[in-house]
C-alpha positions as CSV (number, residue, x, y, z in Angstrom):
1,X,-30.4,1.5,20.2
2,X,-27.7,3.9,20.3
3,X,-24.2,3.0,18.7
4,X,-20.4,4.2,20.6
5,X,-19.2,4.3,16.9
6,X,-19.9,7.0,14.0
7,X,-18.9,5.8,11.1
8,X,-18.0,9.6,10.3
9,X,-15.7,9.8,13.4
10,X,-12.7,11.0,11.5
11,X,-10.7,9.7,14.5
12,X,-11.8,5.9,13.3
13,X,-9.7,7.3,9.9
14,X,-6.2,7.4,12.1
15,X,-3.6,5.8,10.4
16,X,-0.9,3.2,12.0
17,X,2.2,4.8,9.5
18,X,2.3,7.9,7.9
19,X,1.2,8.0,4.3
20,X,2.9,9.3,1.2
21,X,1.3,10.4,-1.6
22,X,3.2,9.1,-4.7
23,X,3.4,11.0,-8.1
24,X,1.7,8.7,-10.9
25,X,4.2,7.2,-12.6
26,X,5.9,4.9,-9.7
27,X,4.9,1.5,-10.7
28,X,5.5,-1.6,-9.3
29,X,4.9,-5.0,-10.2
30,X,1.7,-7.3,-8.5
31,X,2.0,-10.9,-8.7
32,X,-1.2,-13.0,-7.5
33,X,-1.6,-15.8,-5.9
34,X,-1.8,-17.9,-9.2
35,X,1.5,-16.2,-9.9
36,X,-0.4,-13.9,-12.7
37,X,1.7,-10.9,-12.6
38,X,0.5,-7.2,-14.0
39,X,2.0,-3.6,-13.9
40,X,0.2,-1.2,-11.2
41,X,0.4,2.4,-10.2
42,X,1.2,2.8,-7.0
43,X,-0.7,5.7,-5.1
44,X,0.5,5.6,-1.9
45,X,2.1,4.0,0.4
46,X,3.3,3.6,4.4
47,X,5.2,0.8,6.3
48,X,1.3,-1.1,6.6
49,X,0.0,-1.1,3.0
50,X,-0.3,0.4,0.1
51,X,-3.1,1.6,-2.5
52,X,-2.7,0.1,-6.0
53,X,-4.2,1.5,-9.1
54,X,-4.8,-1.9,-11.3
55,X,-6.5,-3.3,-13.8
56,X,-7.7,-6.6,-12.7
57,X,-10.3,-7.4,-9.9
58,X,-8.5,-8.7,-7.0
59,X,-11.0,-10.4,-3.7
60,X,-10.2,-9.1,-0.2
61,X,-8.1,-10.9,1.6
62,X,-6.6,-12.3,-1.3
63,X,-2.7,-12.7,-0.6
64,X,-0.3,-11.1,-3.2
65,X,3.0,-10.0,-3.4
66,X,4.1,-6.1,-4.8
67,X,7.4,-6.0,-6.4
68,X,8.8,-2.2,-6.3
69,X,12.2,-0.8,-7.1
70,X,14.0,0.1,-4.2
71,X,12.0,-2.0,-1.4
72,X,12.2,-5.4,-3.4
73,X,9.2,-8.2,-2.6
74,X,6.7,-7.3,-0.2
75,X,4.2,-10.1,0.6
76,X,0.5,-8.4,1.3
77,X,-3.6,-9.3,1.2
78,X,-6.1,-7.2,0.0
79,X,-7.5,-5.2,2.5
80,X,-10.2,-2.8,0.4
81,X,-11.5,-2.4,-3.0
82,X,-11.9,1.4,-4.7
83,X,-12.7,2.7,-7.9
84,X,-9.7,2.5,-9.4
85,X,-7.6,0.0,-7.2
86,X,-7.0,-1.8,-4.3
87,X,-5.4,-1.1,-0.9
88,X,-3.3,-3.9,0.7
89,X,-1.8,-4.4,4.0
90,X,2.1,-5.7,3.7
91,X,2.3,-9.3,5.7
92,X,5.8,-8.4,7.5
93,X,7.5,-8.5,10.9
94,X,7.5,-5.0,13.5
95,X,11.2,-5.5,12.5
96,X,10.8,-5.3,8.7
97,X,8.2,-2.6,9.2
98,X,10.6,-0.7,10.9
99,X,13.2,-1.1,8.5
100,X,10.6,0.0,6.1
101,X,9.6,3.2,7.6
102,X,13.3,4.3,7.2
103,X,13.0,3.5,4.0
104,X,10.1,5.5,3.3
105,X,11.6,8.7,4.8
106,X,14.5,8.7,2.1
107,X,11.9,7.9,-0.5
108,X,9.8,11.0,0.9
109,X,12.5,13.1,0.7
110,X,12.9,11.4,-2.5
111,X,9.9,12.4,-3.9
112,X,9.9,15.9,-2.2
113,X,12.6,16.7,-4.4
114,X,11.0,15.0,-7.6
115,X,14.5,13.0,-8.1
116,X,12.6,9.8,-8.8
């Protein structure tokens, strides 16, 4: 039987939001949902998720909620587990997302000028 997907199509790899690549010391703060909280790295992020360098094992679809300077509480689940971390997907409205994305421009210009 022949398959319509290839799992190496790099056109399944399309992201929803433009990524940024953030320099290794941006932490944020991850709180579970046993209210356990624990410092992560933050790797990157975009108006959907976010990948998380972190100590602890967290299940997908667990819900949790990332604390980060400048962008305050953002509710998310856990979306994929990697070597280091997890990536989450950020539980918020098209309007907050958008908000977000503005955001996220300043921060990238932010970080393109390494005044973090």
């Amino acid at each position: 039987m022949v398959s319509d997907e290839d799992e190496n199509d790099p056109v399944d790899d399309i992201r929803r939001y433009d990524r940024i690549v953030v320099p290794g010391n941006f932490q944020a703060t991850l709180k579970d949902d046993k209210g356990n909280e624990q410092k992560v790295d933050v790797t990157d992020i975009s108006a959907g998720g976010a990948g998380l360098v972190v100590d602890e094992q967290f299940g997908n679809s667990t819900y949790v909620e990332l604390h980060m300077d400048g962008f305050g509480k953002v509710p998310a689940q856990v979306k994929r587990q990697f070597a280091e971390g997890i990536g989450v997907e950020f539980d918020i409205s098209e309007k907050e997302r958008e908000a977000m994305q503005e955001e996220l421009l300043a921060f990238r210009k932010t970080v393109d000028a390494k005044t973090f």
